[in-house]
DRENTORKOL-3810 file (N, C-alpha, C; in nm, 4 decimals):
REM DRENTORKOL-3810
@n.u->-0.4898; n.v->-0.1020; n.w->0.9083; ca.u->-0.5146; ca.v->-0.1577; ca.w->0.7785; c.u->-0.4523; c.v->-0.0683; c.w->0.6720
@n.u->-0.3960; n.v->-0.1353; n.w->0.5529; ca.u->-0.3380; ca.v->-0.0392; ca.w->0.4871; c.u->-0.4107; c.v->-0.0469; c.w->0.3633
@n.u->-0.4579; n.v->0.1188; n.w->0.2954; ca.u->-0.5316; ca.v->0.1174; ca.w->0.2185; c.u->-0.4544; c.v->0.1372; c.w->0.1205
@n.u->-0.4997; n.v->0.0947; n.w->-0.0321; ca.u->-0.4658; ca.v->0.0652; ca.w->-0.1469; c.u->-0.5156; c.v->0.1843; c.w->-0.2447
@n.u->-0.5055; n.v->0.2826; n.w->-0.3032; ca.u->-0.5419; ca.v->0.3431; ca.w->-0.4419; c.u->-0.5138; c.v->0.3388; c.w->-0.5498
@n.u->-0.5981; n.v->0.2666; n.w->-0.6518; ca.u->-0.4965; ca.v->0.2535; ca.w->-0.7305; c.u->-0.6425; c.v->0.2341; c.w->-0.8634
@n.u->-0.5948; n.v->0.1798; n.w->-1.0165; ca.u->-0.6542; ca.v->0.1498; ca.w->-1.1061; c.u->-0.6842; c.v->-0.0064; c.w->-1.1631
@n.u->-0.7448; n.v->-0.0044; n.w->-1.2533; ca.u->-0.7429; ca.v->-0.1727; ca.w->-1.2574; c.u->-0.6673; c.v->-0.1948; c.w->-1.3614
@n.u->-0.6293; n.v->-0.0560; n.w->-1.4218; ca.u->-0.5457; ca.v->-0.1272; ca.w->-1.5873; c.u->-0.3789; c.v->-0.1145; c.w->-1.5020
@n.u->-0.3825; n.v->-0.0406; n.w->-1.3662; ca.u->-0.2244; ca.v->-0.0524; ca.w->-1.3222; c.u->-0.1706; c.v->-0.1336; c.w->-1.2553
@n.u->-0.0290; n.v->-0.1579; n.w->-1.3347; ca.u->0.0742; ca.v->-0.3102; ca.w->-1.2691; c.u->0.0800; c.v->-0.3504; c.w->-1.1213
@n.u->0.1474; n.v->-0.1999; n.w->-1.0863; ca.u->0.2301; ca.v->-0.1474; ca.w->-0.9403; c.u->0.0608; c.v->-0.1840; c.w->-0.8166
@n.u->-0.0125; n.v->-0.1402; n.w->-0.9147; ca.u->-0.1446; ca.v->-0.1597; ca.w->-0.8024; c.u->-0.1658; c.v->-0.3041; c.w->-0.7603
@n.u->-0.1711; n.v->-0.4213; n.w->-0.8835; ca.u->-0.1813; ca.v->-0.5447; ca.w->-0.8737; c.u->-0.0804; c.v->-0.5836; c.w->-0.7595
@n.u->0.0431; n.v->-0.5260; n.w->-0.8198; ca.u->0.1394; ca.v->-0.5751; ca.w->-0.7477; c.u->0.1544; c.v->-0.5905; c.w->-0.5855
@n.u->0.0671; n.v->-0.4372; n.w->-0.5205; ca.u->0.1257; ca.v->-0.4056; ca.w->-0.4279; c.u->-0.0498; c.v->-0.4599; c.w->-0.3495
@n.u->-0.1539; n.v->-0.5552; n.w->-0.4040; ca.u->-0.2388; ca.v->-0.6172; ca.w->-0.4045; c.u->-0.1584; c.v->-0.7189; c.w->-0.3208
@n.u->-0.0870; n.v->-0.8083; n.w->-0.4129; ca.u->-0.0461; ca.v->-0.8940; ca.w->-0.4397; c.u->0.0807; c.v->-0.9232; c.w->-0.3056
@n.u->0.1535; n.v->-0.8510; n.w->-0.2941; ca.u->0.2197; ca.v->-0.8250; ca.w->-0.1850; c.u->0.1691; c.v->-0.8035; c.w->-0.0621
@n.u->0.1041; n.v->-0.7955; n.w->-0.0203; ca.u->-0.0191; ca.v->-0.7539; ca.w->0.0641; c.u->-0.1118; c.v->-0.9059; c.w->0.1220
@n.u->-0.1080; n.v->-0.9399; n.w->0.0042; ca.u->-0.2099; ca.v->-1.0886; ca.w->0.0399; c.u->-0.0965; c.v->-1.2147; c.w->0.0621
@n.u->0.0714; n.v->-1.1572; n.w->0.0076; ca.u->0.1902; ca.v->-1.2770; ca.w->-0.0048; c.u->0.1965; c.v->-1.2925; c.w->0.1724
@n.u->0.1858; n.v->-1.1262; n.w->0.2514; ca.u->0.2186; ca.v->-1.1398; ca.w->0.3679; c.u->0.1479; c.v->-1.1240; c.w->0.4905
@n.u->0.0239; n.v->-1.1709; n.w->0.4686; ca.u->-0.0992; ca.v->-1.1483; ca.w->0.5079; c.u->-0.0639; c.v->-1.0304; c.w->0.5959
@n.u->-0.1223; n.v->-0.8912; n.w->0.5254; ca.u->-0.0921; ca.v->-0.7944; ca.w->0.5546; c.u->-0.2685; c.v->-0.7473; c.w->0.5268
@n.u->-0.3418; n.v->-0.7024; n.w->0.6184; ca.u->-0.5076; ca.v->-0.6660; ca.w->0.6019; c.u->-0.4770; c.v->-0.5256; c.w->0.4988
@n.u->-0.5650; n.v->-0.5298; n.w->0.4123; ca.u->-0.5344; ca.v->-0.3813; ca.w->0.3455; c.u->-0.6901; c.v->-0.3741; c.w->0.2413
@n.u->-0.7020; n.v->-0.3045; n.w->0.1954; ca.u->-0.8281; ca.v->-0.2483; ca.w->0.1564; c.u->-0.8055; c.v->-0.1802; c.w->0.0067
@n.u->-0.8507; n.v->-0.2392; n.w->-0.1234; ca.u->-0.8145; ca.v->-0.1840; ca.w->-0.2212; c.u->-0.9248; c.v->-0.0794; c.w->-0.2644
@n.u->-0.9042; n.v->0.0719; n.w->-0.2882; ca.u->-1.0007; ca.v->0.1812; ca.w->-0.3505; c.u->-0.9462; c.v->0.1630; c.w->-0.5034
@n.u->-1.0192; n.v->0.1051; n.w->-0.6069; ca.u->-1.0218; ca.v->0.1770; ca.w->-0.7403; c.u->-1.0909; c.v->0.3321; c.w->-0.7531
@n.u->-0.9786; n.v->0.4244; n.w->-0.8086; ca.u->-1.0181; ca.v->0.5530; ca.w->-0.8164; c.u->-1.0718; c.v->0.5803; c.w->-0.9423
@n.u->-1.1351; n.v->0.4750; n.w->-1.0314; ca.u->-1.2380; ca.v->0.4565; ca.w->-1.1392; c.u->-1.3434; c.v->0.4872; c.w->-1.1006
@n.u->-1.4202; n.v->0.4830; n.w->-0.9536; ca.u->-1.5318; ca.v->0.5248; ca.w->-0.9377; c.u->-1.5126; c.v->0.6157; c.w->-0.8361
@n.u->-1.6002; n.v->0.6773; n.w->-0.8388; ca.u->-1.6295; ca.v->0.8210; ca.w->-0.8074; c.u->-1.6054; c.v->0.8937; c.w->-0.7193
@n.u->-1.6343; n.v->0.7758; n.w->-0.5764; ca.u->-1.6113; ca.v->0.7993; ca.w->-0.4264; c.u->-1.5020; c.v->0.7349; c.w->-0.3909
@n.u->-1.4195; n.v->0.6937; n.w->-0.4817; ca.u->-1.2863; ca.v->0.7072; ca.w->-0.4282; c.u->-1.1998; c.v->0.7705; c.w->-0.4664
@n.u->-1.2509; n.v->0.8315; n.w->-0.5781; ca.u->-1.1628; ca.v->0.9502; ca.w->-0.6709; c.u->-1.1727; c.v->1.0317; c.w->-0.6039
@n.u->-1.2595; n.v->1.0864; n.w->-0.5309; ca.u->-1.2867; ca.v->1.2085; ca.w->-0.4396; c.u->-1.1901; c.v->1.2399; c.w->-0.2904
@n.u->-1.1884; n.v->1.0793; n.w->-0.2821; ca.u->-1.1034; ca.v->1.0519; ca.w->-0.1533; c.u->-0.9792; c.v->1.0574; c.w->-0.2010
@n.u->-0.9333; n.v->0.9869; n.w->-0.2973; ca.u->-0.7967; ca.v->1.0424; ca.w->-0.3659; c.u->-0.7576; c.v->1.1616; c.w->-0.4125
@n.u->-0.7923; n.v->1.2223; n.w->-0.4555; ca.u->-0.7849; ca.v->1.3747; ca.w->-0.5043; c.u->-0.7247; c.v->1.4752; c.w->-0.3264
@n.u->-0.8020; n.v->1.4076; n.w->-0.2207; ca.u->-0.7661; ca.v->1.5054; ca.w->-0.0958; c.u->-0.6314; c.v->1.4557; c.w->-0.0570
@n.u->-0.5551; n.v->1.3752; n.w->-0.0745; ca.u->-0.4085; ca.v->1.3335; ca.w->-0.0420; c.u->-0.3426; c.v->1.4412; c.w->-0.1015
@n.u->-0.3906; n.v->1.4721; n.w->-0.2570; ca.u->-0.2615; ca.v->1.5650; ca.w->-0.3098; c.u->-0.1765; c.v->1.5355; c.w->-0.4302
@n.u->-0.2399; n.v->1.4093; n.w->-0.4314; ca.u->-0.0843; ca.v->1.3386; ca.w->-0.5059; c.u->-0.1581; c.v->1.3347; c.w->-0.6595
@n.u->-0.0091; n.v->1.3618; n.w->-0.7236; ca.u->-0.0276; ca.v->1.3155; ca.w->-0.8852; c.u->-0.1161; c.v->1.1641; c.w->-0.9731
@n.u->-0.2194; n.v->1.1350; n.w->-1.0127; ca.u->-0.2626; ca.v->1.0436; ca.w->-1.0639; c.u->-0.1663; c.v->0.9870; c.w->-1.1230
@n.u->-0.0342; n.v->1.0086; n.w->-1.1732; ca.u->0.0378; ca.v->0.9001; ca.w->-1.2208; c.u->0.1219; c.v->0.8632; c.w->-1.0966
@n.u->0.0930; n.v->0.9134; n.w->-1.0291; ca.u->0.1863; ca.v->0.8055; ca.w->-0.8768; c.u->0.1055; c.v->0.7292; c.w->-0.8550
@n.u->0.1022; n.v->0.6290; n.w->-0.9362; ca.u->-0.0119; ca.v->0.4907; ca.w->-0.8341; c.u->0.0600; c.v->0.3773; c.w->-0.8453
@n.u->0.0373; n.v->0.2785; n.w->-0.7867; ca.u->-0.0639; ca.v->0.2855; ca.w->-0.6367; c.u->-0.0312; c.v->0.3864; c.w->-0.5527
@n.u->-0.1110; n.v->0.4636; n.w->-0.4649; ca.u->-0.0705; ca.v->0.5062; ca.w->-0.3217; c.u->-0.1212; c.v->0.4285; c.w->-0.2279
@n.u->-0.0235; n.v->0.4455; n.w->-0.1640; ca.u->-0.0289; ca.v->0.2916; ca.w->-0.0291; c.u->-0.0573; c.v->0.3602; c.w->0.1128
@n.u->-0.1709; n.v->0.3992; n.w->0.1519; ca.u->-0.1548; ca.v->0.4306; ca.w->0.2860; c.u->-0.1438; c.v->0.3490; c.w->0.4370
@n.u->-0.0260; n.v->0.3789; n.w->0.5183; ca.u->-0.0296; ca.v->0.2877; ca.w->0.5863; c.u->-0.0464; c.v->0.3181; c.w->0.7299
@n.u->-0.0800; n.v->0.3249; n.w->0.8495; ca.u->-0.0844; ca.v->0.3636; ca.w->0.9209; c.u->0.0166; c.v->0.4157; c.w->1.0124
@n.u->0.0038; n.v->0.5784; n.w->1.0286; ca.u->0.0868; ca.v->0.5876; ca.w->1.0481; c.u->0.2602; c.v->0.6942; c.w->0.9624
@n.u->0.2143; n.v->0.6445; n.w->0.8684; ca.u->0.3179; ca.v->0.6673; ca.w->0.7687; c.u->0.2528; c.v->0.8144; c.w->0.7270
@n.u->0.3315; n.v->0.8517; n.w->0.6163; ca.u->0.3119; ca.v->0.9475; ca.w->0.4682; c.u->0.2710; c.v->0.8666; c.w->0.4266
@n.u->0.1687; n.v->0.9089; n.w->0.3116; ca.u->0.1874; ca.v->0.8519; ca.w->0.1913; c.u->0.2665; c.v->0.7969; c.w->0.1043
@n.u->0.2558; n.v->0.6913; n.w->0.0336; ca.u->0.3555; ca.v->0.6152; ca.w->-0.0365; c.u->0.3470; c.v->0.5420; c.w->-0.1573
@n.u->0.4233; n.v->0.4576; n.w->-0.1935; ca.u->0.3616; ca.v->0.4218; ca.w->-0.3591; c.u->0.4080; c.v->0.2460; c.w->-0.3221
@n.u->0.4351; n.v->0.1827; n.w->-0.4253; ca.u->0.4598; ca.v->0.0930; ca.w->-0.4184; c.u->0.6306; c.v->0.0295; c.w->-0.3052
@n.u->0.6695; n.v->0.1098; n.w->-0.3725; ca.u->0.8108; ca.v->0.0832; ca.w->-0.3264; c.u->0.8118; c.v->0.1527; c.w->-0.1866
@n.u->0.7186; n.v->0.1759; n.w->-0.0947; ca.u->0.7014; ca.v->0.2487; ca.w->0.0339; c.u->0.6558; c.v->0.1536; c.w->0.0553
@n.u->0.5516; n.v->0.0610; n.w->-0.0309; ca.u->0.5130; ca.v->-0.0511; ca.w->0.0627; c.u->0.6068; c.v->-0.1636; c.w->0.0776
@n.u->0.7070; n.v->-0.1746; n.w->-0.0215; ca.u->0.8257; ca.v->-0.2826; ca.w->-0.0035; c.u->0.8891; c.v->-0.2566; c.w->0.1248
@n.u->0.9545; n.v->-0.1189; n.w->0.1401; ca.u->1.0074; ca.v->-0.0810; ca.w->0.2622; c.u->0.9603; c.v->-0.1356; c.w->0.3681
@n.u->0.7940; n.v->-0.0891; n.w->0.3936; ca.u->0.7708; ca.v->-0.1398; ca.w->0.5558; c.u->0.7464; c.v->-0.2548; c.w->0.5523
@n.u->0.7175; n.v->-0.3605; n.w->0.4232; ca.u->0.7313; ca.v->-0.4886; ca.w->0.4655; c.u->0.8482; c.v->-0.5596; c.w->0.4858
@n.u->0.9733; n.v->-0.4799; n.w->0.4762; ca.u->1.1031; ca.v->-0.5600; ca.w->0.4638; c.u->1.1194; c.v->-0.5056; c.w->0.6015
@n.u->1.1086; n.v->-0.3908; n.w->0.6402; ca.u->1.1250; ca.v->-0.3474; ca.w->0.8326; c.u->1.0171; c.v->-0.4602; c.w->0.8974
@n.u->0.9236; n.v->-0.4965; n.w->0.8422; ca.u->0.8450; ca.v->-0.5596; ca.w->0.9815; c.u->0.9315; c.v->-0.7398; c.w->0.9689
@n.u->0.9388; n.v->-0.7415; n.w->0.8085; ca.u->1.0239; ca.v->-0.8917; ca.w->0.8360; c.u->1.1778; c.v->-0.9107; c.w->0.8827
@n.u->1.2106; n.v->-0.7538; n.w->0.9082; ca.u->1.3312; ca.v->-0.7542; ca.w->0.9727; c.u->1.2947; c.v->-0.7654; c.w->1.1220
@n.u->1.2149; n.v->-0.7076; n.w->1.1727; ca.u->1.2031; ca.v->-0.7038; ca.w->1.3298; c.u->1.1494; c.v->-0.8174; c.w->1.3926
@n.u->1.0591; n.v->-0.8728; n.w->1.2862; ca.u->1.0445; ca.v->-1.0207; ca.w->1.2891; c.u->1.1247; c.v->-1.1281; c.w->1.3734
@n.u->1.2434; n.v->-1.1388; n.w->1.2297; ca.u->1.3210; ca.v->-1.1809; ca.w->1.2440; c.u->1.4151; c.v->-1.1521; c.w->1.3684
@n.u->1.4357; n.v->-1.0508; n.w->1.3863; ca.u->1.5066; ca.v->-1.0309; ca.w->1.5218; c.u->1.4378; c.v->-1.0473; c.w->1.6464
@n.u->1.3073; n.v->-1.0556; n.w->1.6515; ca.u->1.2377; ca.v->-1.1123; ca.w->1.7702; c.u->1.2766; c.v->-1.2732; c.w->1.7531
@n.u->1.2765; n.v->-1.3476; n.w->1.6588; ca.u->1.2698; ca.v->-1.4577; ca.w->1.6837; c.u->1.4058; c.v->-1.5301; c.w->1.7011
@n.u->1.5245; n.v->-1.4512; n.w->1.6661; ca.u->1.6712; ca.v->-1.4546; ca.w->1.7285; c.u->1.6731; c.v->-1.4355; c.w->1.8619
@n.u->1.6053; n.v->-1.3355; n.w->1.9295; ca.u->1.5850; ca.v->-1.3205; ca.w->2.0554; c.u->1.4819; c.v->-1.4076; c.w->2.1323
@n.u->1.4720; n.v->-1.4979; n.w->2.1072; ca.u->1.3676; ca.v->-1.6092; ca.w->2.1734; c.u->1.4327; c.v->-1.7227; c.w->2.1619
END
């Protein structure tokens, strides 16, 4: 499952919401507005203006455009399974 960190006033967070539900992709959104997920965010490391961070299994950490990546690799391999069938 890929988890989501992000804010509610940020774009990239909606976005990468939004992307997520375009490709039915299971993922789990933390707003780091409250408390116990700020806590959990803070142990990654990362700068509060890098948001969203996209964790995916597996991966580093990532932001939005990390989550474009692995959805364009899985609809590539996709796709090449279904050339091969």
């Amino acid at each position: 499952m890929i988890i989501i960190y992000g804010t509610s006033g940020c774009g990239f967070c909606r976005m990468a919401i939004d992307k997520c539900k375009k490709y039915n992709l299971g993922y789990e959104y933390r707003d780091i507005g409250y408390s116990k997920w700020y806590k959990e965010f803070k142990k990654l490391g990362v700068s509060l203006n890098a948001l969203p961070q996209v964790i995916i299994p597996g991966m580093s950490p990532g932001n939005y455009n990390s989550l474009n990546h692995y959805i364009e690799c899985l609809l590539s391999t996709m796709q090449q399974y279904e050339e091969g069938n």
